[in-house]
RODO-2510 file (C-alpha; in nm, 4 decimals, decimal comma):
residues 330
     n   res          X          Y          Z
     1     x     2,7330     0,6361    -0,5950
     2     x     2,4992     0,9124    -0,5359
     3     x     2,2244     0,7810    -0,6977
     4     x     2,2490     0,4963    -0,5029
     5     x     2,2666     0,6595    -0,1818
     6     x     2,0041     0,8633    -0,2424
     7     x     1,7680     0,5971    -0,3574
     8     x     1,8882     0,3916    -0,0092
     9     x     1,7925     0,6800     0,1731
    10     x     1,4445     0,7387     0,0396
    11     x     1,3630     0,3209     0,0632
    12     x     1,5065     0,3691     0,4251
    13     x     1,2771     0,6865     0,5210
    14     x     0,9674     0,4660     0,3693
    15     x     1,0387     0,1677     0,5820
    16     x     1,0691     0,4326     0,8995
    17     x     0,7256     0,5938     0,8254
    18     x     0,5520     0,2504     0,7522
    19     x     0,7145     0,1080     1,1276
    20     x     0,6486     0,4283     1,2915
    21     x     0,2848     0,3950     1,1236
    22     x     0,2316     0,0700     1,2675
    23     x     0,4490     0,1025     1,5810
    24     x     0,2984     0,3954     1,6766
    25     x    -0,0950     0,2464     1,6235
    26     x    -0,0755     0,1374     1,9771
    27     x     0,0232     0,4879     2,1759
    28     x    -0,2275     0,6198     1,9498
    29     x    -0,5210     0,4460     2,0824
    30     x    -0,4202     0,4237     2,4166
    31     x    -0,4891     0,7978     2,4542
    32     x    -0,7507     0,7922     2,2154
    33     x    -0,8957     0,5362     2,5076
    34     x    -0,7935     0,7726     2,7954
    35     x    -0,9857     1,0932     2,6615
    36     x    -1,2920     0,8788     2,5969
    37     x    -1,2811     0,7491     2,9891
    38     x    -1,2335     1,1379     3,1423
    39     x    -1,4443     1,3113     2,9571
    40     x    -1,3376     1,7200     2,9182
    41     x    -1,4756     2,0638     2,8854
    42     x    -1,3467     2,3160     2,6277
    43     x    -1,1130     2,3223     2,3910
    44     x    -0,7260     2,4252     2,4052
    45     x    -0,3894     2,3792     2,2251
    46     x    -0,2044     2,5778     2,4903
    47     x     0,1523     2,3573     2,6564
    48     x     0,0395     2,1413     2,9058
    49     x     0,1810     2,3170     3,2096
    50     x     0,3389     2,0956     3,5213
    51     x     0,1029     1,8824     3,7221
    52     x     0,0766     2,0505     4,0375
    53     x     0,1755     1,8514     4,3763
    54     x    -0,0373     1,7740     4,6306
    55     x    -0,3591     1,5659     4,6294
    56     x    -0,6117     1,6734     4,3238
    57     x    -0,9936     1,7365     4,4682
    58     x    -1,2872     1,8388     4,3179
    59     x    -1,4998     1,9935     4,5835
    60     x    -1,8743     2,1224     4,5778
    61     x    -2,1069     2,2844     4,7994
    62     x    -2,4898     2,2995     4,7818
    63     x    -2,6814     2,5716     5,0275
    64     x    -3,0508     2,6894     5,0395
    65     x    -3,0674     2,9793     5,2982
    66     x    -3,3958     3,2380     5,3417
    67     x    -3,3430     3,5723     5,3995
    68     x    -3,5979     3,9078     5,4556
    69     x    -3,3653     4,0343     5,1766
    70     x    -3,2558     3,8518     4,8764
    71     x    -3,0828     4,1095     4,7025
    72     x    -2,9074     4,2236     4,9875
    73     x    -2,7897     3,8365     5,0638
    74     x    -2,7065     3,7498     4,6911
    75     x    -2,5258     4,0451     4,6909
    76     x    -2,3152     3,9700     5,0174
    77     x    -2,2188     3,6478     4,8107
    78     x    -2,1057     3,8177     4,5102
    79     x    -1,9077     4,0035     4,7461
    80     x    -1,7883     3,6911     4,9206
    81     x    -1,6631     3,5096     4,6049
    82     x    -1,4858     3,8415     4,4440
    83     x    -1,2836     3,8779     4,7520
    84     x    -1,1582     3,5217     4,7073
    85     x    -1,0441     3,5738     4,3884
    86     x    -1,3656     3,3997     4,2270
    87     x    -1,6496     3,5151     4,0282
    88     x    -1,9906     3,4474     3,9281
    89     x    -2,0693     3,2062     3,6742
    90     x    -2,3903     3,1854     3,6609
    91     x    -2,7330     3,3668     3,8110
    92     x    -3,1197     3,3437     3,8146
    93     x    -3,3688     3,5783     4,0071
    94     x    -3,7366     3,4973     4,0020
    95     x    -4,0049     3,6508     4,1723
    96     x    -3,9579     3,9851     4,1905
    97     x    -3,7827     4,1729     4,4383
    98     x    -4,0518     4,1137     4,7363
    99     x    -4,0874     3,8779     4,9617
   100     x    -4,1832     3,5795     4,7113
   101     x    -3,8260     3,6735     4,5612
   102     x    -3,5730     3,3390     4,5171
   103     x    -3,2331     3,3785     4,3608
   104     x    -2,9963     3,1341     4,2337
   105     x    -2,6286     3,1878     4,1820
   106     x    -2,3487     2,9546     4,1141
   107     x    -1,9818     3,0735     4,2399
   108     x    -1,6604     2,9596     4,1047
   109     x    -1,3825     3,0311     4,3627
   110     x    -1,0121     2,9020     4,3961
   111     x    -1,0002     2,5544     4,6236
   112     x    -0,7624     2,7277     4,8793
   113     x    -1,0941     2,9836     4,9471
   114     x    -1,3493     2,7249     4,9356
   115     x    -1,3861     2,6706     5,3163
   116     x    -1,3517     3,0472     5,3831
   117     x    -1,6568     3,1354     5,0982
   118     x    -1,9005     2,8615     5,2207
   119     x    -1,8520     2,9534     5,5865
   120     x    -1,9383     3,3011     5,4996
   121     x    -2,2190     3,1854     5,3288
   122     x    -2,3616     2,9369     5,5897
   123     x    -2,2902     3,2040     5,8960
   124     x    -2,4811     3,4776     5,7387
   125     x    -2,8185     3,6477     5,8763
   126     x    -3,0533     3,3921     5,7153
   127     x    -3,1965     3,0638     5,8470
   128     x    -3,0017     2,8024     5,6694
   129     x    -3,1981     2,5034     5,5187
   130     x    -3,0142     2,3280     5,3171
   131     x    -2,5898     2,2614     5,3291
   132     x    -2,4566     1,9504     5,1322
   133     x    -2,0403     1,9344     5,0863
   134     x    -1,8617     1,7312     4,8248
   135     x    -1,5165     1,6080     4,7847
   136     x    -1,4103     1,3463     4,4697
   137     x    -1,0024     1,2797     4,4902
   138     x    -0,9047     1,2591     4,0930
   139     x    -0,5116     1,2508     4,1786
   140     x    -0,4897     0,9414     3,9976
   141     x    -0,7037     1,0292     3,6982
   142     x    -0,4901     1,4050     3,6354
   143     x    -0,1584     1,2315     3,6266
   144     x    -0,2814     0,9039     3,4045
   145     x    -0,4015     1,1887     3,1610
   146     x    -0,0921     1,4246     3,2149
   147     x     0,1376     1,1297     3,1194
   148     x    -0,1014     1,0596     2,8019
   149     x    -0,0781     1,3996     2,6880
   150     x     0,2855     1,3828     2,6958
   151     x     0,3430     1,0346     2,5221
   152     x     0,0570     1,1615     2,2245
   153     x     0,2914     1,4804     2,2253
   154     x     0,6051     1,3103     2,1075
   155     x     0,3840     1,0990     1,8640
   156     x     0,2905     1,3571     1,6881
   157     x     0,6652     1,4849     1,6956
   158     x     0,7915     1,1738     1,5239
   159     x     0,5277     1,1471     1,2894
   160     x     0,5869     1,5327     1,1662
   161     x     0,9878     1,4175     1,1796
   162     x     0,9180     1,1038     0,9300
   163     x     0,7023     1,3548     0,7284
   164     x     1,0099     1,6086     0,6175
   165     x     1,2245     1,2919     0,5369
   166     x     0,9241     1,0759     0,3437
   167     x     0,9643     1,1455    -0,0667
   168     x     0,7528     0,8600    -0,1669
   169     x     0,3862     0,9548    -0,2169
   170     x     0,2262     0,6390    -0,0580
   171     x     0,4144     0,7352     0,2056
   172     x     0,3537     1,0933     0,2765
   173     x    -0,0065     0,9841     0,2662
   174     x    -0,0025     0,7218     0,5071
   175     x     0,2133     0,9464     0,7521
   176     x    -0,0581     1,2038     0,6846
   177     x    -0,3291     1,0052     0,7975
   178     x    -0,2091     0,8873     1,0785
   179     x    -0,0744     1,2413     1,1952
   180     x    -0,4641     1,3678     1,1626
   181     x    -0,5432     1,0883     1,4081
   182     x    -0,2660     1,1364     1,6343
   183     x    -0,3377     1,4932     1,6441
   184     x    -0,7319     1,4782     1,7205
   185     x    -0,6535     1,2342     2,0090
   186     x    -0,3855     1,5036     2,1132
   187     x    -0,6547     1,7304     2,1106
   188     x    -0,9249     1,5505     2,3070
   189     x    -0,6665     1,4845     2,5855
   190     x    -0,5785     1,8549     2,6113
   191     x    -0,9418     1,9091     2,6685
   192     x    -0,9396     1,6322     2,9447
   193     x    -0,6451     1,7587     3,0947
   194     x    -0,7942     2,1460     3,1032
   195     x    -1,1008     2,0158     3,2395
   196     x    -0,9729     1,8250     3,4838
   197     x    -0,7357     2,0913     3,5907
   198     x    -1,0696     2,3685     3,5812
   199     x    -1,2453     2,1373     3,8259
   200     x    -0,9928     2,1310     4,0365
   201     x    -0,8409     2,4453     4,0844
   202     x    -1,1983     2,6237     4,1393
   203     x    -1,4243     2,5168     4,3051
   204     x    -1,8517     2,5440     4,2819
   205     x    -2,0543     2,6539     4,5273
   206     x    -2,4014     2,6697     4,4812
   207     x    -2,6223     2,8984     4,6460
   208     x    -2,9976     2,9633     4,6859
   209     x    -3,1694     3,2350     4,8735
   210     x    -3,5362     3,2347     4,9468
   211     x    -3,7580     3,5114     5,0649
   212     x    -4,0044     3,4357     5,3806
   213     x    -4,2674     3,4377     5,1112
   214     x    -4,0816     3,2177     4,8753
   215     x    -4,3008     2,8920     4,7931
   216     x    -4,1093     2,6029     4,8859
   217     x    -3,8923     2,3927     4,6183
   218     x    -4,0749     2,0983     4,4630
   219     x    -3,8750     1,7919     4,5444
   220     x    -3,9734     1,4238     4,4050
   221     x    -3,9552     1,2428     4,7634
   222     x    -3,9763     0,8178     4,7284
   223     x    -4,2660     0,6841     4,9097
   224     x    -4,1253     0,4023     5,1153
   225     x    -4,4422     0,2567     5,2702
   226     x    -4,7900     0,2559     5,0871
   227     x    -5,1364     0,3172     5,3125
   228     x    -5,4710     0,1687     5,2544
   229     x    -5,5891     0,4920     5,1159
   230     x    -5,2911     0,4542     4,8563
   231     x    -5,3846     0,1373     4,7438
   232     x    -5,7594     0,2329     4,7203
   233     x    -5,7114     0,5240     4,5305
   234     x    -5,4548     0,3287     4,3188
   235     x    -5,7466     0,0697     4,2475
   236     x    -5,9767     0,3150     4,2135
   237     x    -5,7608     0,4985     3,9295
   238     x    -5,6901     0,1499     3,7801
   239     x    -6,0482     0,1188     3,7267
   240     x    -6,1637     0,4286     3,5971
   241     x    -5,8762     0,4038     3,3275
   242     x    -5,9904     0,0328     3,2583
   243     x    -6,3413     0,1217     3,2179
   244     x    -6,1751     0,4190     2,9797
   245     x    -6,0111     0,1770     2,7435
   246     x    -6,3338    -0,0480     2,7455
   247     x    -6,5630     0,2545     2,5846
   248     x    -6,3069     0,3606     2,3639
   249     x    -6,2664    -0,0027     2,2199
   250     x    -6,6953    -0,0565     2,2113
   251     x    -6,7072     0,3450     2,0242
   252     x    -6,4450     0,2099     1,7979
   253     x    -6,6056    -0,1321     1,7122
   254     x    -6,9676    -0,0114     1,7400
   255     x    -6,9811     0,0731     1,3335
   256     x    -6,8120    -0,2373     1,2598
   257     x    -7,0864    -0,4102     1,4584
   258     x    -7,3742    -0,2233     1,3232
   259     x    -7,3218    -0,3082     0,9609
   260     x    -7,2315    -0,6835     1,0965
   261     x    -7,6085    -0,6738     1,2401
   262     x    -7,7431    -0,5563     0,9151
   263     x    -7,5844    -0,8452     0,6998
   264     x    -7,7236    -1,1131     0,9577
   265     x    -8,0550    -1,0019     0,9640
   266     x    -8,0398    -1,0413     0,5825
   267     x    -7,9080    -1,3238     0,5368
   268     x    -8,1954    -1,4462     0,8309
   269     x    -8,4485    -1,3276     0,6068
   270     x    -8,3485    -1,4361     0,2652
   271     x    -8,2802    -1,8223     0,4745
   272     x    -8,6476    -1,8036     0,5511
   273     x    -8,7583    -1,6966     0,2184
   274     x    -8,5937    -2,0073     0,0692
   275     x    -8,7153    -2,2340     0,2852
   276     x    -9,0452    -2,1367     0,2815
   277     x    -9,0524    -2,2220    -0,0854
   278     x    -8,8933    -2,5128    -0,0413
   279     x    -9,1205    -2,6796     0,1657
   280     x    -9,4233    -2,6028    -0,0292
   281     x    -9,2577    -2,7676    -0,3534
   282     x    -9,1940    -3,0667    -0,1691
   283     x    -9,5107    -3,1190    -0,0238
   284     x    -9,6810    -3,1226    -0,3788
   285     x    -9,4689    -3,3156    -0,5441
   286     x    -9,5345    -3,5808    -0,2751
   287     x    -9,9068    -3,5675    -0,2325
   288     x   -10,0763    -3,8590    -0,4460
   289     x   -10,3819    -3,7986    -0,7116
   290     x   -10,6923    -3,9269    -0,5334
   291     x   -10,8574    -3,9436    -0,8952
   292     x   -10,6359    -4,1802    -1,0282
   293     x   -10,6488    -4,4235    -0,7810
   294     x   -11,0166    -4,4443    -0,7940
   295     x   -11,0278    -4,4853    -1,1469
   296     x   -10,7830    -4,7765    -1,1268
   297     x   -10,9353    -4,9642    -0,8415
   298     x   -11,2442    -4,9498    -1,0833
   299     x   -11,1150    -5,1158    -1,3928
   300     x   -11,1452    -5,4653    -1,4242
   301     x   -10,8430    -5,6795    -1,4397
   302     x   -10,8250    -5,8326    -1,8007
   303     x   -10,5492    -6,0994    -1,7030
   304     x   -10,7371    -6,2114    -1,4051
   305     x   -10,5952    -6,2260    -1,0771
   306     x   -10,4408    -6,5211    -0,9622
   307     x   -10,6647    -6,7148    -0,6595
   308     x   -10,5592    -6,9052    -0,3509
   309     x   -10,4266    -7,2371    -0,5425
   310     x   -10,2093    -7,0149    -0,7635
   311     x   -10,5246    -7,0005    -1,0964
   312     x   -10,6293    -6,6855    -1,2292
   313     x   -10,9663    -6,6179    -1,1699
   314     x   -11,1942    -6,6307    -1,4502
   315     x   -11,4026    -6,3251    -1,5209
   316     x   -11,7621    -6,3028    -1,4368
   317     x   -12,0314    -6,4628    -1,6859
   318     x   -12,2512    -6,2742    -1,8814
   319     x   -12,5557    -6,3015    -1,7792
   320     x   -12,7368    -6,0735    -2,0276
   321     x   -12,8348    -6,3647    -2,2737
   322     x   -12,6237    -6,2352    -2,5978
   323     x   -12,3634    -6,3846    -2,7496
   324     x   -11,9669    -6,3083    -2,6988
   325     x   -11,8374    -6,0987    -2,9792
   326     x   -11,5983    -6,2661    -3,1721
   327     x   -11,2632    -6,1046    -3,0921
   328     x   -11,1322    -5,9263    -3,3552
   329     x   -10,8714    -6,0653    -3,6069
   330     x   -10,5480    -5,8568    -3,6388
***
């Protein structure tokens, strides 16, 4: 009897890890879905702490002041952001100390102080140039990833809970693997949730102070309208680079062309060679021998040749007196 109970209870703890395997697919990805469409920054494994009330903003601040003294100003906003409870995350000097001088420092301070900070900063001795605010409401976004983090939590629970009653080893594996998921989509919603919650509860201002000598910022600026000297000097450029592209193709073809002149103007010569000789061949194989023709106009015809009435003409008597020679017997 407890053979057989224990053997029921081992089948039964199987079963449980291959449901909660598959069950449990579904919460898996849905986080796994939720940290991809958040993003995060940094890492932690720290309890997720209570979602604080109230509407969640992430609010920035861009300024570009110029000062006679930029150590003296960058160092009234160090001041600024310590008081607040804030610090300095970040800070660039270049320059010099003179008049050319330009510093650039990035402050982190709770949201309760940003209005108080970036007053200070925009009220102080300096000409301001430059003040852009922004404000992005995530409310919605913190508690959709708060209630992931909490639902991925007790999946991970019941997977470690299967694990201490699984004995088969198919089983223990499976539960394995799907723990290592569960856990590194765990992990990339705590990172979310701690970057969501670092964005919101400080806040970045961003300041830049300029001396009077301080060359002015380069900014790309969009041309909306284009003048005739634009287009001009737009065609002009056009051409210049067309031209460019021509002489590079006629430098690269121009020893390609060279030997290409060299084989025609052989081949043109040896054609005239061969036709010279031709031609001479052929006109004395056609020419007639004078000689011969004379000599056979001058032989008499022994046959006869036949007259008008269709006779042959009988050859001319001999009038020297002798007698015919007998012709001769074969």
């Amino acid at each position: 009897m407890g053979g057989c109970t224990a053997g029921g209870g081992a089948d039964s703890a199987g079963s449980n890890a291959k449901r909660a395997v598959a069950d449990g697919a579904s919460g898996a990805r849905s986080g796994a879905d939720g940290a991809k469409s958040g993003g995060g920054a940094g890492r932690t494994t720290k309890a997720d702490a209570p979602t604080p009330k109230g509407p969640h903003l992430i609010r920035t601040a861009t300024l570009r002041v110029r000062v006679k003294d930029v150590a003296e100003e960058a160092d009234r906003a160090r001041t600024a952001a310590a008081d607040a409870g804030g610090f300095v995350s970040e800070e660039t000097t270049t320059g010099g100390g003179g008049e050319r001088a330009r510093s650039r420092l990035t402050l982190r301070v709770p949201v309760d102080s940003f209005d108080a900070v970036h007053r200070t900063l925009s009220d102080g001795p300096g000409r301001l140039l430059d003040d852009e605010v922004r404000s992005q409401d995530v409310s919605s976004q913190v508690v959709d990833v708060d209630s992931r983090v909490r639902t991925m939590r007790a999946s991970v629970n019941r997977i470690r809970a299967l694990m201490d009653d699984a004995t088969k080893i198919a089983d223990v594996t499976a539960l394995e693997s799907e723990l290592s998921t569960r856990e590194a989509d765990l992990e990339s919603l705590l990172a979310q949730q701690a970057g969501l919650r670092d964005r919101t509860a400080l806040s970045t201002l961003t300041l830049t102070v300029e001396g009077p000598g301080a060359p002015p910022e380069k900014k790309k600026e969009k041309k909306d309208d284009t003048s005739f000297g634009d287009a001009l000097a737009g065609g002009w450029h056009a051409l210049t680079a067309t031209v460019r592209v021509i002489g590079v193709v006629l430098g690269a073809l121009l020893p390609f062309l060279a030997v290409a002149a060299v084989v025609l103007l052989a081949a043109w010569a040896v054609r005239g060679r061969v036709r010279g000789r031709w031609g001479r061949t052929g006109s004395t194989a056609d020419t007639p021998d004078t000689t011969s023709i004379a000599q056979a106009s001058d032989a008499p015809d022994p046959a006869g040749t036949p007259d008008a009435d269709g006779g042959s003409e009988s050859p001319a008597a001999d009038t020297s007196g002798r007698d015919p020679e007998p012709p001769a017997r074969p």
